[in-house]
PDB file of N, CA, C and O in Angstrom, chain B, residues numbered from 101:
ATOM      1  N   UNK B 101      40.572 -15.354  -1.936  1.00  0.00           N
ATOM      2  CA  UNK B 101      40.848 -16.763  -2.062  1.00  0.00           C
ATOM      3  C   UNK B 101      41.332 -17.038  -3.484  1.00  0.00           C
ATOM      4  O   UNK B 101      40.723 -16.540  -4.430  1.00  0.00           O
ATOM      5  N   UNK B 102      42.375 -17.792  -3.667  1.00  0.00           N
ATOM      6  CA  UNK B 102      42.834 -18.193  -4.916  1.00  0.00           C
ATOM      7  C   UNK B 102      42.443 -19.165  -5.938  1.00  0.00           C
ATOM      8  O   UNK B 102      42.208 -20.298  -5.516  1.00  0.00           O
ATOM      9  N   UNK B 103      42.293 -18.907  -7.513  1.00  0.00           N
ATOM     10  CA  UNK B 103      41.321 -20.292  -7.866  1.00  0.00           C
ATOM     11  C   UNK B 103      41.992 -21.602  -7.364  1.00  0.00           C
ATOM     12  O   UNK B 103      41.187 -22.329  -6.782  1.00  0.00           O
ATOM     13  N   UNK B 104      43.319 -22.115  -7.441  1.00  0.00           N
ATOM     14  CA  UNK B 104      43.328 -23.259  -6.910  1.00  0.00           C
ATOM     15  C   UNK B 104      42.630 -24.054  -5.719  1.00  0.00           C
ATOM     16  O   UNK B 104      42.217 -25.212  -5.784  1.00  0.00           O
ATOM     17  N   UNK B 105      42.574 -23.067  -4.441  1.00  0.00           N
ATOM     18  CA  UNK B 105      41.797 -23.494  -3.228  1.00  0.00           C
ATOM     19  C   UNK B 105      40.375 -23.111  -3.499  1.00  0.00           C
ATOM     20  O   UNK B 105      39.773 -23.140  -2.425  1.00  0.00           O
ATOM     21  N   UNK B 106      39.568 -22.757  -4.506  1.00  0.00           N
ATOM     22  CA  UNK B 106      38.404 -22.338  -4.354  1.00  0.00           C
ATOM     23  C   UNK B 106      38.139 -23.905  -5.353  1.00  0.00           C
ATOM     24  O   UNK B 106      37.140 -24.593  -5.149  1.00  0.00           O
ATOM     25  N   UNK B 107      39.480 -24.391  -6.699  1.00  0.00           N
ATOM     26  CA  UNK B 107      38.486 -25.575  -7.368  1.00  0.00           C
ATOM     27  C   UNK B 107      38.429 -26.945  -5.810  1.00  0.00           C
ATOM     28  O   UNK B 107      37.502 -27.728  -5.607  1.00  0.00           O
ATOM     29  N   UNK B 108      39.585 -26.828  -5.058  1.00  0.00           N
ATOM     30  CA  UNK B 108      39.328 -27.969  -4.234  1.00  0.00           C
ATOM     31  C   UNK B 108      38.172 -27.817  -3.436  1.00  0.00           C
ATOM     32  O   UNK B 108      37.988 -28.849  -2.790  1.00  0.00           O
ATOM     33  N   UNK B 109      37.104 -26.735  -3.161  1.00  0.00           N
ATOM     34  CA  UNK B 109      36.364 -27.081  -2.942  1.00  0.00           C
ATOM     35  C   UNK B 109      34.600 -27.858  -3.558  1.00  0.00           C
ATOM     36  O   UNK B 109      34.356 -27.954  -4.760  1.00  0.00           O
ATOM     37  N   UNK B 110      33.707 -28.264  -2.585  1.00  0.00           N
ATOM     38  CA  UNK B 110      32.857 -29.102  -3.035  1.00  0.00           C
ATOM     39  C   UNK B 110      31.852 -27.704  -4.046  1.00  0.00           C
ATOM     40  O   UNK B 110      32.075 -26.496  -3.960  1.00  0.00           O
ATOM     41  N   UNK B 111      30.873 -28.310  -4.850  1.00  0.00           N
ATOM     42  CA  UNK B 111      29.886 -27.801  -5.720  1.00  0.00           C
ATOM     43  C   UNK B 111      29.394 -26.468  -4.839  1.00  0.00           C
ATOM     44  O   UNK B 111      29.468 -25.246  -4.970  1.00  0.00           O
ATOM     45  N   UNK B 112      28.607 -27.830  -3.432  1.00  0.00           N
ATOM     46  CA  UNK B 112      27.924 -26.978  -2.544  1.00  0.00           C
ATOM     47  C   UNK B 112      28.532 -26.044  -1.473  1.00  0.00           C
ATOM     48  O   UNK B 112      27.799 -25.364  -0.755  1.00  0.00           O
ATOM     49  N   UNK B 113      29.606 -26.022  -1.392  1.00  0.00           N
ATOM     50  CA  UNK B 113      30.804 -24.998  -0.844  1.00  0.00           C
ATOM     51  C   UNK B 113      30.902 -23.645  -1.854  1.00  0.00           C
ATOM     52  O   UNK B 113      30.894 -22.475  -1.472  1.00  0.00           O
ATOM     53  N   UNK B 114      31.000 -24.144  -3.297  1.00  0.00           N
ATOM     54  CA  UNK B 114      31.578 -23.048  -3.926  1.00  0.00           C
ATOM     55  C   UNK B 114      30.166 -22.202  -3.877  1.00  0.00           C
ATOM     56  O   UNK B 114      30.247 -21.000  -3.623  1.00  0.00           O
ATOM     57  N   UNK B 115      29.024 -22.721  -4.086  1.00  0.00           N
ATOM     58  CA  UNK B 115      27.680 -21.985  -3.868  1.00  0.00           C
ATOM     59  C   UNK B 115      27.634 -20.874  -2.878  1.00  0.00           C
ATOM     60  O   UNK B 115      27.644 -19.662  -3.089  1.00  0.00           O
ATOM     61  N   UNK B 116      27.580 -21.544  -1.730  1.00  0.00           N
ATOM     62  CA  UNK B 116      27.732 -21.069  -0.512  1.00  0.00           C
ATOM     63  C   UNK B 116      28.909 -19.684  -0.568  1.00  0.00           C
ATOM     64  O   UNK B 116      28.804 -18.495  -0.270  1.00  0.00           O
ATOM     65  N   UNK B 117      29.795 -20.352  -0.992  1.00  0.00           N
ATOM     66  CA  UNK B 117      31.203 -19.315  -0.936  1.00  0.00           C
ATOM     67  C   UNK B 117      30.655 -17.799  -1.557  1.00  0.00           C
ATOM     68  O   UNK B 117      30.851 -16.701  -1.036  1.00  0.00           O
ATOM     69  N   UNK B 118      30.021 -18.045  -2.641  1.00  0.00           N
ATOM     70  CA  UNK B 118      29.749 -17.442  -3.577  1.00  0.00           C
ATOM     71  C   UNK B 118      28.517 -15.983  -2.958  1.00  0.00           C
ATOM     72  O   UNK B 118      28.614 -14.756  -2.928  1.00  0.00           O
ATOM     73  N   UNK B 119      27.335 -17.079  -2.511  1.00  0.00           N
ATOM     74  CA  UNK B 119      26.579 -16.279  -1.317  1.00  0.00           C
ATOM     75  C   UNK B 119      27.156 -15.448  -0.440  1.00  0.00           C
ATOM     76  O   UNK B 119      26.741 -14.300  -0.275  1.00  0.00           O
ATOM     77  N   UNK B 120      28.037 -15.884   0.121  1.00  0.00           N
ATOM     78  CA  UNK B 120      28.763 -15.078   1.218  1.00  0.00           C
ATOM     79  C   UNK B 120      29.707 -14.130   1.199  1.00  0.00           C
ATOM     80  O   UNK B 120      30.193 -13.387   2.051  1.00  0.00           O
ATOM     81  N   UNK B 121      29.920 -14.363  -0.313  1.00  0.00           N
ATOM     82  CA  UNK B 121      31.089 -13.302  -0.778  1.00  0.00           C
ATOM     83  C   UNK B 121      30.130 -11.873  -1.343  1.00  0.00           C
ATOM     84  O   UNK B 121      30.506 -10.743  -1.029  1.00  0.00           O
ATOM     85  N   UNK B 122      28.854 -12.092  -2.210  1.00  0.00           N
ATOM     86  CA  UNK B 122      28.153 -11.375  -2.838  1.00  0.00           C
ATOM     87  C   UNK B 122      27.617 -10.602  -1.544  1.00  0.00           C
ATOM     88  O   UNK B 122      27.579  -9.383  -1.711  1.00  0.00           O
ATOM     89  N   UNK B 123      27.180 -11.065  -0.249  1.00  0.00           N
ATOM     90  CA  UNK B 123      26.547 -10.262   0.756  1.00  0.00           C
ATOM     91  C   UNK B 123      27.345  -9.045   1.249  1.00  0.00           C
ATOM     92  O   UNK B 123      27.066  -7.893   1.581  1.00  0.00           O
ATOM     93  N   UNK B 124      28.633  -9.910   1.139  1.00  0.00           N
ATOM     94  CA  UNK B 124      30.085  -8.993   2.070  1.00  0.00           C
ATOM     95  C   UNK B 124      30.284  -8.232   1.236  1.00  0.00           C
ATOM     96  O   UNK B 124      30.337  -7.045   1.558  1.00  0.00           O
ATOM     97  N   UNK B 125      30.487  -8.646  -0.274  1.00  0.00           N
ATOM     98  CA  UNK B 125      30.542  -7.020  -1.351  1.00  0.00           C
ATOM     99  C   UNK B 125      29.226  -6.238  -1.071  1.00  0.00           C
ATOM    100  O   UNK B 125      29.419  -5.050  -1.332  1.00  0.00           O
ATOM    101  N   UNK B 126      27.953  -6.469  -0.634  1.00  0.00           N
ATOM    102  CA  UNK B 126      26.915  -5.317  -0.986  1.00  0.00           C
ATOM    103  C   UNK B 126      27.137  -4.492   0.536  1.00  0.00           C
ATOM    104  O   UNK B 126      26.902  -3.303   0.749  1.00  0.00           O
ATOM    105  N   UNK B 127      27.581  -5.354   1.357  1.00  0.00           N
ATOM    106  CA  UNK B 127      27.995  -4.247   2.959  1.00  0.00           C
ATOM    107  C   UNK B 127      28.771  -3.685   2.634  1.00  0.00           C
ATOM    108  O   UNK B 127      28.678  -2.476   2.847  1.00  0.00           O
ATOM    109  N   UNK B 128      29.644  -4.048   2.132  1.00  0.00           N
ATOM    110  CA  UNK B 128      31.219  -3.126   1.723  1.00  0.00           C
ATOM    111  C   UNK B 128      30.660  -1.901   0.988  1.00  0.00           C
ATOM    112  O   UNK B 128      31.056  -0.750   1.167  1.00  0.00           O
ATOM    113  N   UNK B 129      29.800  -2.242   0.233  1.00  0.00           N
ATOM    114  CA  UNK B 129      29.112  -1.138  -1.410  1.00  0.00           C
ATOM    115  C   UNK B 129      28.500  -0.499   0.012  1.00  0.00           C
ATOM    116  O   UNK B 129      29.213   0.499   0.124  1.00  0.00           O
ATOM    117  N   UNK B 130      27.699  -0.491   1.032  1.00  0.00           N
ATOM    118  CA  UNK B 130      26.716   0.171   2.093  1.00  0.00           C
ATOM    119  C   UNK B 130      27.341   0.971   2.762  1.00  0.00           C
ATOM    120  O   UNK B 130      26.944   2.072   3.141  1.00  0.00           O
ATOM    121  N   UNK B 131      28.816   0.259   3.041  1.00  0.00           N
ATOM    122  CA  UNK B 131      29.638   1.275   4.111  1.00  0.00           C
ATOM    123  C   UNK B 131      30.509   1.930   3.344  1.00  0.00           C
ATOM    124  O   UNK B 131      31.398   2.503   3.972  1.00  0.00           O
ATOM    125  N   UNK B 132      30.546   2.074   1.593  1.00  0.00           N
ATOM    126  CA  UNK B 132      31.649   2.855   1.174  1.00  0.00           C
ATOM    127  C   UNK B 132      30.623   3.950   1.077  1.00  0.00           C
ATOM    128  O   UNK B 132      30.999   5.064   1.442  1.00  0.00           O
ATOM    129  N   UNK B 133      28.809   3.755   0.444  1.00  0.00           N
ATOM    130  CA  UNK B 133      28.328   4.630   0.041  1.00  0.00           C
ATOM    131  C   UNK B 133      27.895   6.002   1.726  1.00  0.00           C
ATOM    132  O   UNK B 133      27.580   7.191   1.688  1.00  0.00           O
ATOM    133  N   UNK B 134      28.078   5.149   2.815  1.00  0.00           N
ATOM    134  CA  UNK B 134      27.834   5.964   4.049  1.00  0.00           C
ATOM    135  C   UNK B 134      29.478   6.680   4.275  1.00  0.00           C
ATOM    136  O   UNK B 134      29.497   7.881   4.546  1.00  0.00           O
ATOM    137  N   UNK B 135      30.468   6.134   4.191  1.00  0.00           N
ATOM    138  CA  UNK B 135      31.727   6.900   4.508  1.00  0.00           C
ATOM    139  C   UNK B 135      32.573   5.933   5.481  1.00  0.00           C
ATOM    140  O   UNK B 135      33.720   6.138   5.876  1.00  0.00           O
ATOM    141  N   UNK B 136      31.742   4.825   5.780  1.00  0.00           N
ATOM    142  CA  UNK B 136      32.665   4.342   7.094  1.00  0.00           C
ATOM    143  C   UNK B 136      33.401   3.023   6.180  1.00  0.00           C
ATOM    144  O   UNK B 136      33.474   1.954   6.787  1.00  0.00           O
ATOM    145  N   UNK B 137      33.771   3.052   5.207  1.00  0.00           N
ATOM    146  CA  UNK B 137      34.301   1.515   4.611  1.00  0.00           C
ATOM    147  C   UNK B 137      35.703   2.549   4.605  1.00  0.00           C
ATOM    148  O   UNK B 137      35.569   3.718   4.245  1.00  0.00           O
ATOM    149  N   UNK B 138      37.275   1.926   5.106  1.00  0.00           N
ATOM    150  CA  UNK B 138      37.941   2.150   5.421  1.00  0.00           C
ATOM    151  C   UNK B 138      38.869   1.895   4.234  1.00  0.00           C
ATOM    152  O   UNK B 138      39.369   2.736   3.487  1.00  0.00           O
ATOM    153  N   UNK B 139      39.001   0.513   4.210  1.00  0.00           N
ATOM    154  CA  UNK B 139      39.604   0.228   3.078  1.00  0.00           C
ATOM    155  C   UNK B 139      39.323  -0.332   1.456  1.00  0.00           C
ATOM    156  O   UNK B 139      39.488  -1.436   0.937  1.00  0.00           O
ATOM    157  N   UNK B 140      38.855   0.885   0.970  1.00  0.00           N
ATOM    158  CA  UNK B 140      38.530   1.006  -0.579  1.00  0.00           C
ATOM    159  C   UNK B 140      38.767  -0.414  -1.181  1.00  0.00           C
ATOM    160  O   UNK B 140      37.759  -1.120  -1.140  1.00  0.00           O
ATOM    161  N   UNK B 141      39.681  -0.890  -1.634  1.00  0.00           N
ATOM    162  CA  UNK B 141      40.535  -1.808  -1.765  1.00  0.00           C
ATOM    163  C   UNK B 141      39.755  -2.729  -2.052  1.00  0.00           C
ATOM    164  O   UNK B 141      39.754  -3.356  -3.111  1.00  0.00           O
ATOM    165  N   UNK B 142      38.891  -2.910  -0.952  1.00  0.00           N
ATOM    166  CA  UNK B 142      38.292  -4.401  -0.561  1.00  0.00           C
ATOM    167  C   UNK B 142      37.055  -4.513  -1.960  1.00  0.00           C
ATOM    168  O   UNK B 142      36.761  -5.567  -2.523  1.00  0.00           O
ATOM    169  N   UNK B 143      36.566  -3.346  -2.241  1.00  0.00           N
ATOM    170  CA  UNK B 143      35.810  -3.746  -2.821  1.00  0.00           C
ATOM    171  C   UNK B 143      36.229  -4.459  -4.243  1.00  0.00           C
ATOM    172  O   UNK B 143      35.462  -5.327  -4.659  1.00  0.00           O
ATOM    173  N   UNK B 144      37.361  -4.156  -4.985  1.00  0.00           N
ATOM    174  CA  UNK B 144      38.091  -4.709  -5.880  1.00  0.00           C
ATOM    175  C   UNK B 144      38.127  -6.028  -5.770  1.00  0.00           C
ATOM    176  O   UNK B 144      37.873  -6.840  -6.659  1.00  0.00           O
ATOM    177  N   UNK B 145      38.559  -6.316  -4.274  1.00  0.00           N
ATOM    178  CA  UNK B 145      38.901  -7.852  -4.031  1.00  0.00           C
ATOM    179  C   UNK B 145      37.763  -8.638  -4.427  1.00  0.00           C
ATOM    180  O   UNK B 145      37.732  -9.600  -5.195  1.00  0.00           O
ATOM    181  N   UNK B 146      36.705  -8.007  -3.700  1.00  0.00           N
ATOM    182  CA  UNK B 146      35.693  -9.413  -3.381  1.00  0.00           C
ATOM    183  C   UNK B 146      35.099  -8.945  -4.795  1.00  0.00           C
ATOM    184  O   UNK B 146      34.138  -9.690  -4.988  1.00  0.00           O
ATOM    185  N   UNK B 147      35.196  -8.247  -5.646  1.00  0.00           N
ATOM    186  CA  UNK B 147      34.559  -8.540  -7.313  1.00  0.00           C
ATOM    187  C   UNK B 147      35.197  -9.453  -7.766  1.00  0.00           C
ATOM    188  O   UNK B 147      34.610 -10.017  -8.690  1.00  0.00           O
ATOM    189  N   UNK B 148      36.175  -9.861  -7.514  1.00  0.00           N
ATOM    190  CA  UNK B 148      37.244 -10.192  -8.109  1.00  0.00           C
ATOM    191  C   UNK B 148      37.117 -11.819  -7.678  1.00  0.00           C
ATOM    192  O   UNK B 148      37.009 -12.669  -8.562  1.00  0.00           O
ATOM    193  N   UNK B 149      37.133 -12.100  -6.582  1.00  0.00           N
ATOM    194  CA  UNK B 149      36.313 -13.025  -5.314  1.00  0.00           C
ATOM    195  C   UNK B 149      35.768 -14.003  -6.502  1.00  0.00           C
ATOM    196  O   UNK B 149      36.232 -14.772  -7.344  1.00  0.00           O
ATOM    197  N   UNK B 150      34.296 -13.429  -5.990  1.00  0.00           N
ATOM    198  CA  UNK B 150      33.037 -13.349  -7.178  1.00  0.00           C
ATOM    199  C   UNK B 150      33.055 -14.092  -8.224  1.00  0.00           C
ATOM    200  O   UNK B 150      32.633 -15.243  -8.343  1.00  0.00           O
ATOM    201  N   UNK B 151      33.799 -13.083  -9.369  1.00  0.00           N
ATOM    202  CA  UNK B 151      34.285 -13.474 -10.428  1.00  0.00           C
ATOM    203  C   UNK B 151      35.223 -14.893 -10.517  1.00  0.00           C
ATOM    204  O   UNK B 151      35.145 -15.627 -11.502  1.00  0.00           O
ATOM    205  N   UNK B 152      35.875 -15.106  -9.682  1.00  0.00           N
ATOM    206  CA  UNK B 152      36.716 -16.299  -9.653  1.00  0.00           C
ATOM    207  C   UNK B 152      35.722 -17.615  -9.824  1.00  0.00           C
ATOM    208  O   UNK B 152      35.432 -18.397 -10.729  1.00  0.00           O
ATOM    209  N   UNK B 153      35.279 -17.357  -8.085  1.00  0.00           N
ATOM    210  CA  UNK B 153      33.743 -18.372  -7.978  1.00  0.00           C
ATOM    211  C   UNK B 153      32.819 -18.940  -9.140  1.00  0.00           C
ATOM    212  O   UNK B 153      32.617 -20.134  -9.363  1.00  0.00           O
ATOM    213  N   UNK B 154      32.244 -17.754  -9.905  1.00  0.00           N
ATOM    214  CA  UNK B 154      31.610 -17.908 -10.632  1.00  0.00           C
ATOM    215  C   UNK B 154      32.162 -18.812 -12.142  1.00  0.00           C
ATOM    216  O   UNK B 154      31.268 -19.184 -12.901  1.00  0.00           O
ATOM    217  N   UNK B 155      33.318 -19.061 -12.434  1.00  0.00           N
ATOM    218  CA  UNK B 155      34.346 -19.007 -13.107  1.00  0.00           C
ATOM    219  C   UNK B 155      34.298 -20.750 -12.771  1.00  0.00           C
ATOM    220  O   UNK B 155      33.984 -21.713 -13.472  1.00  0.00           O
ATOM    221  N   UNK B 156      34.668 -20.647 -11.657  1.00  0.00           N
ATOM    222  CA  UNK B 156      34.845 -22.479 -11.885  1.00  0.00           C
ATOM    223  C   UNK B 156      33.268 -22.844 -11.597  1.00  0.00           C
ATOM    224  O   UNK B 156      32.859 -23.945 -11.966  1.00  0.00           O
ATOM    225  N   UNK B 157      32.585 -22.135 -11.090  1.00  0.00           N
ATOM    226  CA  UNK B 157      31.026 -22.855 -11.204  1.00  0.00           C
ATOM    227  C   UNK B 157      30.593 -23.486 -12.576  1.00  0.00           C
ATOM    228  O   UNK B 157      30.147 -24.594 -12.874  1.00  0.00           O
ATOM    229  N   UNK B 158      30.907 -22.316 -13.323  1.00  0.00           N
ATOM    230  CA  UNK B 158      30.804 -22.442 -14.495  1.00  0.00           C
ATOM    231  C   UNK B 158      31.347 -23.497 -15.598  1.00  0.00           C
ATOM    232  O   UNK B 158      30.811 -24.318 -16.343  1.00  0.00           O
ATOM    233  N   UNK B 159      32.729 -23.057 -15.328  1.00  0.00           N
ATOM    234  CA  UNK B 159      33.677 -24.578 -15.644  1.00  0.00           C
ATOM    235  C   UNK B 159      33.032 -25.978 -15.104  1.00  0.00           C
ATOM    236  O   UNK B 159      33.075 -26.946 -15.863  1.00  0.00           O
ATOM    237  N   UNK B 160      32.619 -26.071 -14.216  1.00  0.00           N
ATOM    238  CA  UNK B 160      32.177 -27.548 -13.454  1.00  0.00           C
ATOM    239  C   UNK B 160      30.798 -27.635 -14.074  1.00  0.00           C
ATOM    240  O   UNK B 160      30.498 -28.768 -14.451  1.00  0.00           O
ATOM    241  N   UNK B 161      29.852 -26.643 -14.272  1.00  0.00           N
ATOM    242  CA  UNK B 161      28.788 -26.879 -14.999  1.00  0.00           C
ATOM    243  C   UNK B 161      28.783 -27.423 -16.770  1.00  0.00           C
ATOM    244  O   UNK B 161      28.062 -28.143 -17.460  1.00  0.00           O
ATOM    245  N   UNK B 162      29.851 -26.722 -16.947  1.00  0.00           N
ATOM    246  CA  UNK B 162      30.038 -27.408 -18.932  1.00  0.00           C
ATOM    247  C   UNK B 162      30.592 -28.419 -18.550  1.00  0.00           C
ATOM    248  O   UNK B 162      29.775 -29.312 -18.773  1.00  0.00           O
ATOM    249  N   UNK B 163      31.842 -29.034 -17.926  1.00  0.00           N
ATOM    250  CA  UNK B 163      32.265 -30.557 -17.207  1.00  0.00           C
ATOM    251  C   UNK B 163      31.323 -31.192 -17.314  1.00  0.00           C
ATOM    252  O   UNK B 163      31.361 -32.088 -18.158  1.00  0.00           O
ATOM    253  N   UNK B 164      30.240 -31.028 -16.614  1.00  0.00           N
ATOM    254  CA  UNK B 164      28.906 -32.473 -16.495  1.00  0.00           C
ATOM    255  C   UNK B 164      28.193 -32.884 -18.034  1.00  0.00           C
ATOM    256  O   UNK B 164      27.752 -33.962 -18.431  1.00  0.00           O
ATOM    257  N   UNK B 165      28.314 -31.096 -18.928  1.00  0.00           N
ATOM    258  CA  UNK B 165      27.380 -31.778 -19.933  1.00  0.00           C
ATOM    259  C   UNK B 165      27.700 -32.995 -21.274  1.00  0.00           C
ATOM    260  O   UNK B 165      26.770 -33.409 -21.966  1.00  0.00           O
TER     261      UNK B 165
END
């Protein structure tokens, strides 16, 4: 997901987003460390994911103070 469509979403979206992205990287980390994660790749993405998320959380958290 790109930061532009990740700032239009709400506080409690990007939370959420954030949850759901961190679960899907530790399956991805489960099925690369067993052999069956197919496309390597992915795990780059969703750090990357992550990192975005965390990024405007952050931004929106210094915003309020």
């Amino acid at each position: 997901m790109k930061a532009p469509e990740l700032k239009g979403l709400a506080l409690e979206e990007l939370i959420q987003k954030e949850f759901e992205t961190r679960a899907e990287l530790f399956n991805a980390k489960v099925k690369h460390a067993t052999g069956q994660l197919e496309d390597t790749a992915k795990l780059k993405v969703l750090r990357r994911d992550i990192a975005r998320v965390a990024t405007i959380l952050r931004e929106r958290r210094e915003a309020e103070k």
